[in-house]
VEXBAKOL-890851 format. One record per atom (N, C-alpha, C): residue number from 1; residue in three letters; atom name; x, y, z. Coordinates in nm, 4 decimals. Each point is the difference from the previous one (the first is absolute). Layout:
nr=NUM&rest=ALA&atom=CA&px=X&py=Y&pz=Z
...
END
This chain:
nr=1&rest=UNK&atom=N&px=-1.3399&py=-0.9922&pz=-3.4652
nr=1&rest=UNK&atom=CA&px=0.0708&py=0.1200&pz=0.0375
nr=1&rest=UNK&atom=C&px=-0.0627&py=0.0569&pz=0.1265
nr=2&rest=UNK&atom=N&px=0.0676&py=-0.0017&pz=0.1253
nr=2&rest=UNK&atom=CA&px=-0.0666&py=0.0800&pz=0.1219
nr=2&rest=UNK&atom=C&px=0.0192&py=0.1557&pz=-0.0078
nr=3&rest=UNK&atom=N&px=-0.0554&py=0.0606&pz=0.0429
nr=3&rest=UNK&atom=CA&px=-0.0335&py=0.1246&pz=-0.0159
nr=3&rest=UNK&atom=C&px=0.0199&py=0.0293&pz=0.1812
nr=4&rest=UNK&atom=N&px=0.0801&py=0.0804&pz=0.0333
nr=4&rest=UNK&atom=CA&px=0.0478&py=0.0949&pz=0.1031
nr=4&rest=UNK&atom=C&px=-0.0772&py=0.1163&pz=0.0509
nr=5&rest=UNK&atom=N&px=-0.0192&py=-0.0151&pz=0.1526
nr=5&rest=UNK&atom=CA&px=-0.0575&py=0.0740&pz=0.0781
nr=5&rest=UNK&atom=C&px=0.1048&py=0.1229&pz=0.0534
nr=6&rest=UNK&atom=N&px=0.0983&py=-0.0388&pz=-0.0751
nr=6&rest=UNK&atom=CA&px=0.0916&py=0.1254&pz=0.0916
nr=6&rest=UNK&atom=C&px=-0.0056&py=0.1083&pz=-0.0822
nr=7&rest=UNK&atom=N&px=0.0129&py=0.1080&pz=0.1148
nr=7&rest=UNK&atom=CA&px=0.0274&py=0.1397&pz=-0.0466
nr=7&rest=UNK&atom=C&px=0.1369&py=0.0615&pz=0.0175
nr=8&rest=UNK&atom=N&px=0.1126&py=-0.0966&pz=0.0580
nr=8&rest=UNK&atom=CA&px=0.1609&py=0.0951&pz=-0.0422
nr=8&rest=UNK&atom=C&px=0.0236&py=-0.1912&pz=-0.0452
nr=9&rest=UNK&atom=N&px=0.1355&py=0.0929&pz=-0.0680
nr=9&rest=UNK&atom=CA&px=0.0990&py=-0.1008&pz=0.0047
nr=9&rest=UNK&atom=C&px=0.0774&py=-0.0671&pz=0.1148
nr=10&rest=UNK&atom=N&px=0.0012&py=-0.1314&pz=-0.0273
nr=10&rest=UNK&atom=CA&px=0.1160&py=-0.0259&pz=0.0527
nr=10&rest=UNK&atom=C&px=0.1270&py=-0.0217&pz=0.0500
nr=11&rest=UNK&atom=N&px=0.0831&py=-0.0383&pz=0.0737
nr=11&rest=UNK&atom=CA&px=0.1451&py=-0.0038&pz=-0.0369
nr=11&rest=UNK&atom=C&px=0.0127&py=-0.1025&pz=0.1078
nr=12&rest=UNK&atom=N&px=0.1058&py=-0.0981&pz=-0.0872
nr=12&rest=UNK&atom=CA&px=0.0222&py=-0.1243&pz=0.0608
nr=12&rest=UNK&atom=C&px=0.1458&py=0.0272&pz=0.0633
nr=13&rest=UNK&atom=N&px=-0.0038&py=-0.0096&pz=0.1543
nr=13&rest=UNK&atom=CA&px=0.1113&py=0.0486&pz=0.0870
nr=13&rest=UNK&atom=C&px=0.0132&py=-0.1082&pz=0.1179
nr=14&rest=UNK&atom=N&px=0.1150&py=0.0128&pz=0.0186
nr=14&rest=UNK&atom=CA&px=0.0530&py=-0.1060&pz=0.1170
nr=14&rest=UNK&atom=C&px=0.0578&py=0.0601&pz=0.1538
nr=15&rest=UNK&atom=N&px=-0.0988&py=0.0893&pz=0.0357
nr=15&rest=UNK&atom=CA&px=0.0727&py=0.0524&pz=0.1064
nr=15&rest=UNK&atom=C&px=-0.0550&py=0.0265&pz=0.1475
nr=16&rest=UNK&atom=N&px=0.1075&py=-0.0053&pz=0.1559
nr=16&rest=UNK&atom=CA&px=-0.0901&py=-0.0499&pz=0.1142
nr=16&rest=UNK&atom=C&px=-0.1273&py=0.1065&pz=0.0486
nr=17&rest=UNK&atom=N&px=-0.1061&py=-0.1147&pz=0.0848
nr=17&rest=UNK&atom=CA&px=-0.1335&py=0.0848&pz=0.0095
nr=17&rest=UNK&atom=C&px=0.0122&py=-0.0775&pz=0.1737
nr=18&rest=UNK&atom=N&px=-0.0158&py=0.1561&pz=0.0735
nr=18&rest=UNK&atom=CA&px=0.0371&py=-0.0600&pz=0.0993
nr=18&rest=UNK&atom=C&px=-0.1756&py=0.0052&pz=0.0883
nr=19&rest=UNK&atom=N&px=-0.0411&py=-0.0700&pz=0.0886
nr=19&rest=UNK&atom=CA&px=-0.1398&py=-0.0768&pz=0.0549
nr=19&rest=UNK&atom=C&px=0.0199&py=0.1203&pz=0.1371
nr=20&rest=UNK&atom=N&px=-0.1476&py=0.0265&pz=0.0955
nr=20&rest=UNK&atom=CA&px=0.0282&py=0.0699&pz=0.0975
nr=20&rest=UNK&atom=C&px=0.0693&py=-0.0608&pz=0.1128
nr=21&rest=UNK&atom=N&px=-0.0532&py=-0.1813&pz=-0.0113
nr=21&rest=UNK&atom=CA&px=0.0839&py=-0.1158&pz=0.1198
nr=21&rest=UNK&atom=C&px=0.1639&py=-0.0275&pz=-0.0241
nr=22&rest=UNK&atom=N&px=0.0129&py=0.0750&pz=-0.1162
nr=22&rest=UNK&atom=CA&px=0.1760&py=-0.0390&pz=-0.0151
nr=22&rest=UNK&atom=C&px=0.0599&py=-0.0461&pz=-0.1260
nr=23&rest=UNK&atom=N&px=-0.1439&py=-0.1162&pz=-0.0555
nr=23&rest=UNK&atom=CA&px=0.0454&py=-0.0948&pz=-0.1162
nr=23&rest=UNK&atom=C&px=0.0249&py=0.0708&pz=-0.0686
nr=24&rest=UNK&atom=N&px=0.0370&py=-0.0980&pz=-0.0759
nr=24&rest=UNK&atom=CA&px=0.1016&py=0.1019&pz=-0.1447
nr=24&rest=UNK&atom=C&px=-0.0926&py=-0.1075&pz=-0.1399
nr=25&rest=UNK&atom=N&px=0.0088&py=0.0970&pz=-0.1108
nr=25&rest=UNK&atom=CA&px=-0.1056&py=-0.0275&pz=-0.0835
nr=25&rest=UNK&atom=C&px=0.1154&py=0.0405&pz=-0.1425
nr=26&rest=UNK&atom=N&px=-0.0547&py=-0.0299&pz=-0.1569
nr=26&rest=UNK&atom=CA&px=0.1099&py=-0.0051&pz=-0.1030
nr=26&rest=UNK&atom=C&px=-0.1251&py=0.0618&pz=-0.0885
nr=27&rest=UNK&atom=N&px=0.0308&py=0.0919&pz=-0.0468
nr=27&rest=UNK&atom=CA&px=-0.1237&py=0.0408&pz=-0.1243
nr=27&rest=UNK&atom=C&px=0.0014&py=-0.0766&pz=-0.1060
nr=28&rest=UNK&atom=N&px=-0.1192&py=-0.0262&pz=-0.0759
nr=28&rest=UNK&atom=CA&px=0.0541&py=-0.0600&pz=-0.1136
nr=28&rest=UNK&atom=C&px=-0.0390&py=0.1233&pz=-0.1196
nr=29&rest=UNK&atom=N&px=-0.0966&py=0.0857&pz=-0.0109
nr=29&rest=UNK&atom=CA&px=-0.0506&py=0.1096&pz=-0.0506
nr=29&rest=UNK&atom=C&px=-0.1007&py=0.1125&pz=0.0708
nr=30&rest=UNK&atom=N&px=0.0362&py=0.1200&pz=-0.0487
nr=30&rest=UNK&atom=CA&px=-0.0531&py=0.1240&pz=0.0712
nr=30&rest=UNK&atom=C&px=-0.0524&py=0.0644&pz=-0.1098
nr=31&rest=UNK&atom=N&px=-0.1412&py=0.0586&pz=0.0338
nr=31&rest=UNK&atom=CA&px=-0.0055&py=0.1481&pz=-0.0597
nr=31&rest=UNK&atom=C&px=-0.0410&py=0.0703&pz=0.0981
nr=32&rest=UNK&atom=N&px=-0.0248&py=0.1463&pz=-0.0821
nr=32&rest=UNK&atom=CA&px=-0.1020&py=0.0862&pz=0.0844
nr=32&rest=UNK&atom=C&px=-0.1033&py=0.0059&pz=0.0985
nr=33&rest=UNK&atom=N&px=-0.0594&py=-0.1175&pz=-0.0260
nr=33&rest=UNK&atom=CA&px=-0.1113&py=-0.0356&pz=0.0686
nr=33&rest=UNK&atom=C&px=-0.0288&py=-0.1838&pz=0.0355
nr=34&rest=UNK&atom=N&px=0.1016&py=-0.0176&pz=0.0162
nr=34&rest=UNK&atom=CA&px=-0.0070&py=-0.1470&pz=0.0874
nr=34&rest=UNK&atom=C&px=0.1240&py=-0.0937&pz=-0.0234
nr=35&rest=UNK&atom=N&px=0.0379&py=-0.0919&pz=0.0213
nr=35&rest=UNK&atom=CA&px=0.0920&py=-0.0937&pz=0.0769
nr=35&rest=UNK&atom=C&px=-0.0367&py=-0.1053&pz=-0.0237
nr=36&rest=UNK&atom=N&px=0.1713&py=-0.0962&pz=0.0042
nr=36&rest=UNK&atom=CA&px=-0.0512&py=-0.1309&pz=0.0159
nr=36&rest=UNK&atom=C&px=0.1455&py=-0.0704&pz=0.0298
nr=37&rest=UNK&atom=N&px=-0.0305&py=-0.0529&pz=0.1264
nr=37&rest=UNK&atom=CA&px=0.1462&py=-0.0336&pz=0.0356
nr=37&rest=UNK&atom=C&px=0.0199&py=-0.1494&pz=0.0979
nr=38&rest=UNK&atom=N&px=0.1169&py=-0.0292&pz=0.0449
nr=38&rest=UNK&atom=CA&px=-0.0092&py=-0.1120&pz=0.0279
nr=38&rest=UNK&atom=C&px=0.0846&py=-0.0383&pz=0.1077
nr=39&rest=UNK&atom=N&px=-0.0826&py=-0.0312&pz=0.1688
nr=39&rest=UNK&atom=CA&px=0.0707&py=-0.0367&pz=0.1398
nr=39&rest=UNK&atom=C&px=-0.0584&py=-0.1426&pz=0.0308
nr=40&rest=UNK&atom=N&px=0.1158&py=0.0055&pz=0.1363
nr=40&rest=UNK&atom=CA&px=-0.0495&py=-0.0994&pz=0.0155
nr=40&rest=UNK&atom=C&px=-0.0623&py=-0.0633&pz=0.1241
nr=41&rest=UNK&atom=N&px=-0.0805&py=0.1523&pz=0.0212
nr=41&rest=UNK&atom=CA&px=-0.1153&py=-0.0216&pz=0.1221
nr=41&rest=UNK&atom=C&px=-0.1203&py=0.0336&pz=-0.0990
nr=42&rest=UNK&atom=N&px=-0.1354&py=-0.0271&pz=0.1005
nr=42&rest=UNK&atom=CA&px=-0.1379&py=0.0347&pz=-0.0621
nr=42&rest=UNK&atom=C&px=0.0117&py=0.1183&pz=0.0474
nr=43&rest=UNK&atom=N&px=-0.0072&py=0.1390&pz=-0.0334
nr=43&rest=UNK&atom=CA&px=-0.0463&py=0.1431&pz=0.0832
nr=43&rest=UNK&atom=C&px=-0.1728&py=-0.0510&pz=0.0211
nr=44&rest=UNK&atom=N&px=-0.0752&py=0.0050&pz=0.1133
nr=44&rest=UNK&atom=CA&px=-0.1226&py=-0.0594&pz=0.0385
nr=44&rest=UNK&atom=C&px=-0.1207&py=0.1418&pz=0.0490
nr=45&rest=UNK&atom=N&px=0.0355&py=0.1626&pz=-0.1205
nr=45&rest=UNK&atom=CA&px=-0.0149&py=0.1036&pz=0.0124
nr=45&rest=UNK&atom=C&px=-0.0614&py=0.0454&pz=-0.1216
nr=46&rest=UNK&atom=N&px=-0.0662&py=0.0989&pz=0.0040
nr=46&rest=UNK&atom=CA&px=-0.0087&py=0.0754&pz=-0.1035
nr=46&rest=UNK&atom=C&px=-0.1193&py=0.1063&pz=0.0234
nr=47&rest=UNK&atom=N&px=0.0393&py=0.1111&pz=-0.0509
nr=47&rest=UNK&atom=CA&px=0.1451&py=0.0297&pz=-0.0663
nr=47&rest=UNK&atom=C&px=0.1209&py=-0.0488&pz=0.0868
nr=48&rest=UNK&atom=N&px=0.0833&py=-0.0190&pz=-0.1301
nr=48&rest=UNK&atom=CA&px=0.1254&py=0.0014&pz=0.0648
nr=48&rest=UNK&atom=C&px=0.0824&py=0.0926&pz=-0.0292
nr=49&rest=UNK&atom=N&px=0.0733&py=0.0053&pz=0.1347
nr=49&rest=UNK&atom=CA&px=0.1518&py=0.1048&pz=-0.0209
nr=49&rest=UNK&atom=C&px=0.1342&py=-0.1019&pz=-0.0735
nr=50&rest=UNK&atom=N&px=0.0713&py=0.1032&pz=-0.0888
nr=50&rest=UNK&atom=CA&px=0.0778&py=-0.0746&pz=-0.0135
nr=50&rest=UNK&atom=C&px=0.1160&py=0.1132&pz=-0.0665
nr=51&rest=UNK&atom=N&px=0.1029&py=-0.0194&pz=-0.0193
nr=51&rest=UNK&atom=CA&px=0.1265&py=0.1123&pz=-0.0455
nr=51&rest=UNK&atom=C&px=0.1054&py=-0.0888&pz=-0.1491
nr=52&rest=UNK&atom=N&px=-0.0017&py=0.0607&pz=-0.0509
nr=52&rest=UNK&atom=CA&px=0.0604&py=-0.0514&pz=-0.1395
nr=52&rest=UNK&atom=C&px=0.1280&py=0.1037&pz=0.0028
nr=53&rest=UNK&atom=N&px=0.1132&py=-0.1064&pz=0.0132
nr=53&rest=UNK&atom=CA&px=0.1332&py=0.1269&pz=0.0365
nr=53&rest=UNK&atom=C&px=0.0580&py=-0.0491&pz=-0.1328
nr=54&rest=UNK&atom=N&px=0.0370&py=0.1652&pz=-0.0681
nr=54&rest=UNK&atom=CA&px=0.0622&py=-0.0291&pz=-0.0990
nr=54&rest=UNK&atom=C&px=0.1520&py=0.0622&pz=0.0176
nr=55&rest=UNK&atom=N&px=0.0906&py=-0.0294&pz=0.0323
nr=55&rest=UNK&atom=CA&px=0.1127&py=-0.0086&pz=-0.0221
nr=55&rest=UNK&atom=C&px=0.1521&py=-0.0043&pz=-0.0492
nr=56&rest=UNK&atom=N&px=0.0672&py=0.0673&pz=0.0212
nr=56&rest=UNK&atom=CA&px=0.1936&py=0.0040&pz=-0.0628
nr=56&rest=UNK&atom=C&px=0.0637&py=-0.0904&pz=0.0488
nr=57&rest=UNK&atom=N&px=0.1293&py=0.0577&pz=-0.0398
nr=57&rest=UNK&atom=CA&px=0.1507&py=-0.1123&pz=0.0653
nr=57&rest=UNK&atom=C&px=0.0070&py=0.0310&pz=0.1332
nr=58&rest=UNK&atom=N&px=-0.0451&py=0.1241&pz=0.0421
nr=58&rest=UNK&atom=CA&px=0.0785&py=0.0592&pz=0.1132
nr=58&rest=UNK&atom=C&px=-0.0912&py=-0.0327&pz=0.1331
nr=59&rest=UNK&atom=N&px=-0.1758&py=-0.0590&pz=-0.0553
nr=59&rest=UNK&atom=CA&px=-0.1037&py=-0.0197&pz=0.0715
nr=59&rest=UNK&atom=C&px=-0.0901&py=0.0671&pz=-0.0074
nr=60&rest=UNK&atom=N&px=0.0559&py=0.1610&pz=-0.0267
nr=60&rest=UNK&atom=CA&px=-0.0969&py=0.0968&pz=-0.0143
nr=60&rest=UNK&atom=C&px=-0.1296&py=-0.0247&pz=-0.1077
nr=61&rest=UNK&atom=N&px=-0.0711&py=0.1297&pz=-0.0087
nr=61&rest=UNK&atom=CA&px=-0.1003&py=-0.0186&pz=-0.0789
nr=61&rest=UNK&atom=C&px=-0.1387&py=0.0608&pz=0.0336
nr=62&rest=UNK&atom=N&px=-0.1309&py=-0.0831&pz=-0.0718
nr=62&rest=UNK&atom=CA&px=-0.0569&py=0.0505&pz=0.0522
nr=62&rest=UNK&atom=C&px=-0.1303&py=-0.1612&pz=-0.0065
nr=63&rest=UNK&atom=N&px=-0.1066&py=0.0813&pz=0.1335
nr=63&rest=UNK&atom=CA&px=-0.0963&py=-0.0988&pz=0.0768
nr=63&rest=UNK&atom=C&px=-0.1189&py=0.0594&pz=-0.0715
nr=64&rest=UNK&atom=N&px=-0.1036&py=-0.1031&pz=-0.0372
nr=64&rest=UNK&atom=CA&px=-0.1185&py=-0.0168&pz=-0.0477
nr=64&rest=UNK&atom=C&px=-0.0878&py=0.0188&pz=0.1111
nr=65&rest=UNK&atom=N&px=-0.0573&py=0.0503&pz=0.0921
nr=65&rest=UNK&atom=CA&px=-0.0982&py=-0.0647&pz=0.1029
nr=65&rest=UNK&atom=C&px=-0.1550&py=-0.0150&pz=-0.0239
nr=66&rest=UNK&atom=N&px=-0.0682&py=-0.0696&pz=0.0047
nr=66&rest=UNK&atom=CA&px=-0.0998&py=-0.0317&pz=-0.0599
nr=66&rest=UNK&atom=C&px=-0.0844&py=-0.0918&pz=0.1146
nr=67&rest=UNK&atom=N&px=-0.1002&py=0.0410&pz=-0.0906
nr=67&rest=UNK&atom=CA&px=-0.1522&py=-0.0580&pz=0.0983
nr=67&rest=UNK&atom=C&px=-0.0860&py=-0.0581&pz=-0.1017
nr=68&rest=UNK&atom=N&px=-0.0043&py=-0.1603&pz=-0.0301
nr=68&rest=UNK&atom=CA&px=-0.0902&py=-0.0481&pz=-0.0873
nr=68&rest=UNK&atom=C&px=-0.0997&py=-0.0822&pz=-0.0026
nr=69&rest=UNK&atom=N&px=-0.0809&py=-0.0270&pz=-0.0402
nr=69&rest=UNK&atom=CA&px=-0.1225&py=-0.0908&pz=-0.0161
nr=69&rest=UNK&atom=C&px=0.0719&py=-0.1880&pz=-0.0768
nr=70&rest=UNK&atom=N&px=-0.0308&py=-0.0655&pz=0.0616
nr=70&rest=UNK&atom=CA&px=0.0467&py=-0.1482&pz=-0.0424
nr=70&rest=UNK&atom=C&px=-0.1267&py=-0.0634&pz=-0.0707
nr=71&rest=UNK&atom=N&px=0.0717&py=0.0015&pz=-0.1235
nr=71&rest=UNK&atom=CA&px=-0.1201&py=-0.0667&pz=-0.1238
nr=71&rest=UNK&atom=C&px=0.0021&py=-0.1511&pz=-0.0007
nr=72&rest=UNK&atom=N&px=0.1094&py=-0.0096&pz=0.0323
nr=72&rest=UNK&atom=CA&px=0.0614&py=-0.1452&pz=-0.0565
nr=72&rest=UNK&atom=C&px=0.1175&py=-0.0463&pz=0.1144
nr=73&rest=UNK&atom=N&px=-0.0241&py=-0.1471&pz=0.0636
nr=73&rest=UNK&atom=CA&px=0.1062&py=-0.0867&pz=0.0386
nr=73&rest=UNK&atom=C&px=0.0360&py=-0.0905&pz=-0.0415
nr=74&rest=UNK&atom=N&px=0.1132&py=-0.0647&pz=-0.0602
nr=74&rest=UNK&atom=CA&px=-0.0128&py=-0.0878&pz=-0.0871
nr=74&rest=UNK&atom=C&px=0.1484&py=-0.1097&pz=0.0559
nr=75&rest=UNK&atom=N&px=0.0102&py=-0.1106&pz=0.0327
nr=75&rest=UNK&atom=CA&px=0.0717&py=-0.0990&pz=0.0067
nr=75&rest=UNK&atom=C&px=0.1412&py=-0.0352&pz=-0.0546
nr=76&rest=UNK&atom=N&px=0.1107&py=0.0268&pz=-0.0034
nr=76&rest=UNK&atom=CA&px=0.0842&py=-0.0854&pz=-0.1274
nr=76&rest=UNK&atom=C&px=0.1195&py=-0.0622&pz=0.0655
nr=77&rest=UNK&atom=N&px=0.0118&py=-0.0941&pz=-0.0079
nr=77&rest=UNK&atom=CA&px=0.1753&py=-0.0170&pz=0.0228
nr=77&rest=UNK&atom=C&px=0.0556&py=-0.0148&pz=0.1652
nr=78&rest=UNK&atom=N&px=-0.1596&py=0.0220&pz=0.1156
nr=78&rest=UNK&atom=CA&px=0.0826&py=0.0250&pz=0.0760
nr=78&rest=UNK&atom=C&px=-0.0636&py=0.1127&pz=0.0616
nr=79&rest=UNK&atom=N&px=-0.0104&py=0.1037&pz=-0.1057
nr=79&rest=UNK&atom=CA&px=0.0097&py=0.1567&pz=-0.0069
nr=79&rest=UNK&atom=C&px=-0.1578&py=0.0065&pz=0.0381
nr=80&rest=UNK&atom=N&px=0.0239&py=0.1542&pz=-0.0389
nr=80&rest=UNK&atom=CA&px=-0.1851&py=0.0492&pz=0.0814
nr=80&rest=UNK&atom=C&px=-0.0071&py=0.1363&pz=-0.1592
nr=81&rest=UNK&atom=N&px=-0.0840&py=-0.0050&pz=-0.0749
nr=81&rest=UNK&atom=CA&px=0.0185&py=0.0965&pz=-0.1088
nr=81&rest=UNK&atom=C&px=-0.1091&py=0.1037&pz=0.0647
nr=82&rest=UNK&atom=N&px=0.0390&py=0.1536&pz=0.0217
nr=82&rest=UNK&atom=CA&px=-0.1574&py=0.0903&pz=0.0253
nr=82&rest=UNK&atom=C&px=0.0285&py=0.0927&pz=-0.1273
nr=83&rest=UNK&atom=N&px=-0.1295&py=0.0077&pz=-0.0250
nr=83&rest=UNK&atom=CA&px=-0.0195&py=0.1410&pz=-0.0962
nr=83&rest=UNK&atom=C&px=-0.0932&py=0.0518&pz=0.0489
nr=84&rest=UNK&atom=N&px=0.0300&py=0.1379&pz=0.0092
nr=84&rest=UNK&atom=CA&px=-0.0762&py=0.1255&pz=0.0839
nr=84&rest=UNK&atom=C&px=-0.0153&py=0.1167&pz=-0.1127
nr=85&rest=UNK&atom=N&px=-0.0970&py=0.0033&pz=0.0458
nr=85&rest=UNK&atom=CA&px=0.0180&py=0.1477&pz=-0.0573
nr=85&rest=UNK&atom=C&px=0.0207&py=0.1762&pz=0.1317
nr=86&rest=UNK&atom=N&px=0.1057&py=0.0424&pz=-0.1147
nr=86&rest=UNK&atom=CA&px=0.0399&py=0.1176&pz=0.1221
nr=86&rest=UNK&atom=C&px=-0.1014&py=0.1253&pz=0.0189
nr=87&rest=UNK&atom=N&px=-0.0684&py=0.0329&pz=0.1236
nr=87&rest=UNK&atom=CA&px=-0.0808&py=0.0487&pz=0.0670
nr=87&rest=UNK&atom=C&px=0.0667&py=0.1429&pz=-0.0283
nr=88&rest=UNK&atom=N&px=0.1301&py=0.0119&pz=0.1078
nr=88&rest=UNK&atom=CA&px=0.0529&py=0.0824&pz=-0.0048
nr=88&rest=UNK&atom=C&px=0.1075&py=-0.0107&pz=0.0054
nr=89&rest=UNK&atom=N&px=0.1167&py=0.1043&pz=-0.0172
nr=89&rest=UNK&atom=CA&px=0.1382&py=-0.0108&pz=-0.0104
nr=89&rest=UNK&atom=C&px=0.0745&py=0.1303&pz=-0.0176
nr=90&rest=UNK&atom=N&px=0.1615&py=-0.0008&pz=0.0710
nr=90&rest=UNK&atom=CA&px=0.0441&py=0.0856&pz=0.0785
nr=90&rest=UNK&atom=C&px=0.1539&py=-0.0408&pz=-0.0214
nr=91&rest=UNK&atom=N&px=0.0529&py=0.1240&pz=-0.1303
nr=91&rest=UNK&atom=CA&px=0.1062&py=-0.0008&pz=-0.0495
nr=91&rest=UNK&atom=C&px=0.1114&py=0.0481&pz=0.1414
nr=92&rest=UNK&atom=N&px=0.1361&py=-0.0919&pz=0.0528
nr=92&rest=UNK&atom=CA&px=0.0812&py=0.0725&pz=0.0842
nr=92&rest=UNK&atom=C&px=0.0932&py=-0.0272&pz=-0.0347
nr=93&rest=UNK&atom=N&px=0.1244&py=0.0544&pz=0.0183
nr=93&rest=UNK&atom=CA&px=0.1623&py=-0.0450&pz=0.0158
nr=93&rest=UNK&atom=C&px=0.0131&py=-0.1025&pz=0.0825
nr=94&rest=UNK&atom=N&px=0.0432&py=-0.0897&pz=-0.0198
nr=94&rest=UNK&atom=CA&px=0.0971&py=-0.0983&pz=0.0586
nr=94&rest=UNK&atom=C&px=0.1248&py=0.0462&pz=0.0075
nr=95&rest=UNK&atom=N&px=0.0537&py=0.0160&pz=0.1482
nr=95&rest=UNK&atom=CA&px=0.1197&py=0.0053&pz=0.0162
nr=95&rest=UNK&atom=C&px=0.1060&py=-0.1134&pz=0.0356
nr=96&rest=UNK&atom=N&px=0.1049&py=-0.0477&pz=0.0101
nr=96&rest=UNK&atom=CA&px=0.0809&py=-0.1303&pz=-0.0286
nr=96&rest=UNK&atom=C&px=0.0348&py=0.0201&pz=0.1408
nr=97&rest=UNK&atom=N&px=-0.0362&py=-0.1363&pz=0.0769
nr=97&rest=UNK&atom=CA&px=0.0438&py=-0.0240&pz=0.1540
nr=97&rest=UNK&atom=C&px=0.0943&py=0.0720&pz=0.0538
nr=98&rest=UNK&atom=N&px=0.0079&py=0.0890&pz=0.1222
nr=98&rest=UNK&atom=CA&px=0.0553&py=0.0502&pz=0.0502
nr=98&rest=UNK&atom=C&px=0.0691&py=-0.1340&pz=0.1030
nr=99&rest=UNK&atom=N&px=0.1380&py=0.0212&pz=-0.0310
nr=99&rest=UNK&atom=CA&px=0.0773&py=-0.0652&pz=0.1180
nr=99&rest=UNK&atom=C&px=0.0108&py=0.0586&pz=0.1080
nr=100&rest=UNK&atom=N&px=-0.0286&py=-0.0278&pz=0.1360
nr=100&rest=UNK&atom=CA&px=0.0624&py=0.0142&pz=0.1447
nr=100&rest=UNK&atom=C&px=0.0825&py=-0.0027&pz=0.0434
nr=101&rest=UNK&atom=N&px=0.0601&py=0.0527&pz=-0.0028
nr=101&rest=UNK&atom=CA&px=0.1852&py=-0.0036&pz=0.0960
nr=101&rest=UNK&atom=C&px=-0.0380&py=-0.0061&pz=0.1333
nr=102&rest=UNK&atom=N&px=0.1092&py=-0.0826&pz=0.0819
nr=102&rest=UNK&atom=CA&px=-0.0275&py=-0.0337&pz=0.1088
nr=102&rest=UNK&atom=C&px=0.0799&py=0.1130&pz=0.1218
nr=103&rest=UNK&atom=N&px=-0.0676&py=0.0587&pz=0.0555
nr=103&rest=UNK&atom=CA&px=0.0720&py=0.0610&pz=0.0913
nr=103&rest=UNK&atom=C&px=0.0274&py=-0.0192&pz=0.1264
nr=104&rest=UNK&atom=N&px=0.1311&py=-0.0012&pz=0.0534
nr=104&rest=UNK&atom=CA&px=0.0863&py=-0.0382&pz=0.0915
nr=104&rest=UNK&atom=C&px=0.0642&py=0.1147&pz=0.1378
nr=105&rest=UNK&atom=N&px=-0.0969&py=0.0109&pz=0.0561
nr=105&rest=UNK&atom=CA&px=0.0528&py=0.1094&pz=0.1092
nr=105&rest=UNK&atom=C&px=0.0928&py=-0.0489&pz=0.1045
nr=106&rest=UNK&atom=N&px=0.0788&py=0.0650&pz=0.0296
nr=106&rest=UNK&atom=CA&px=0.0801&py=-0.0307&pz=0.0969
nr=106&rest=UNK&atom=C&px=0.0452&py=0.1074&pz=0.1087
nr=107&rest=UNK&atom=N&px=0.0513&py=-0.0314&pz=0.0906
nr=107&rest=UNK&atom=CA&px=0.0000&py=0.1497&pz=0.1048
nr=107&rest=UNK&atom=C&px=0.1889&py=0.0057&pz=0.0111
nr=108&rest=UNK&atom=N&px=0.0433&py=-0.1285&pz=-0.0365
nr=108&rest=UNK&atom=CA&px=0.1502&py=0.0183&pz=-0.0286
nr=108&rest=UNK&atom=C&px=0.0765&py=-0.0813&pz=0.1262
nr=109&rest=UNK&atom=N&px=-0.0755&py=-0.0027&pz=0.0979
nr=109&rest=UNK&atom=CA&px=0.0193&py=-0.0806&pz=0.1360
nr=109&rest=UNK&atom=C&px=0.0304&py=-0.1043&pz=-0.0576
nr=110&rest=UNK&atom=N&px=-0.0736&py=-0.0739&pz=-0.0089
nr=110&rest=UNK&atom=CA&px=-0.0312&py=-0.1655&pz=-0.0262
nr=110&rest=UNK&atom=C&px=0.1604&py=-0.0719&pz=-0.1072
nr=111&rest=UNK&atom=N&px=-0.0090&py=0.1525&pz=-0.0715
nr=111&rest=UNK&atom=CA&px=0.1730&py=-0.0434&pz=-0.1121
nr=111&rest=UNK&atom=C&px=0.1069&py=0.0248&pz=0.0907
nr=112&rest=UNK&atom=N&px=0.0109&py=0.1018&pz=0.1136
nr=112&rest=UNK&atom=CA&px=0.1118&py=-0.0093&pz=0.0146
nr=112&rest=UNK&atom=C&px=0.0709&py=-0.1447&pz=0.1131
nr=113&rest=UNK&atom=N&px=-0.0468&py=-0.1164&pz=-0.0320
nr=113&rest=UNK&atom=CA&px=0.0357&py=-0.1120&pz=0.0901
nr=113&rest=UNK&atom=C&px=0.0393&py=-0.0952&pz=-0.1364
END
């Protein structure tokens, strides 16, 4: 029987963790106090930054931002596994992509030919 060093629970979740270079990362479980998720670059840092967006239909939501210590790198599949533990962290809204409309000036000259 192993006996557990943790002090929260866990929760086993599937959702994106985005890297400060861009990559994109897949949680496999979170608590309170550390991480463990799975990209498919090495982050070659630490602490590391990293953002755990949790998310709706619409995009909205809200962003994890976090600053953690890397306990563990681990190999699988391809993949790159880190578990960190979170340093610090910084509850925000996620808001759902703003589209750009393209704007079209004209002086009215140019149409009338």
């Amino acid at each position: 029987m192993s006996v557990s060093n943790r002090s929260e629970e866990r929760v086993a979740m599937n959702v994106p963790v985005m890297l400060p270079d861009g990559s994109l990362g897949t949680t496999r479980d979170i608590s309170a106090s550390g991480i463990y998720f799975e990209t498919d670059s090495l982050p070659l840092v630490s602490p590391l930054a990293f953002t755990v967006e949790f998310r709706n239909d619409t995009g909205a939501g809200m962003a994890l931002r976090c600053r953690g210590q890397v306990l563990r790198v681990e190999r699988n599949n391809g993949r790159v596994g880190i578990a960190a533990r979170i340093l610090e962290s910084r509850l925000e809204p996620r808001r759902p992509p703003v589209e750009i409309a393209k704007l079209v000036i004209t002086d009215g000259f140019a149409d009338s030919f």
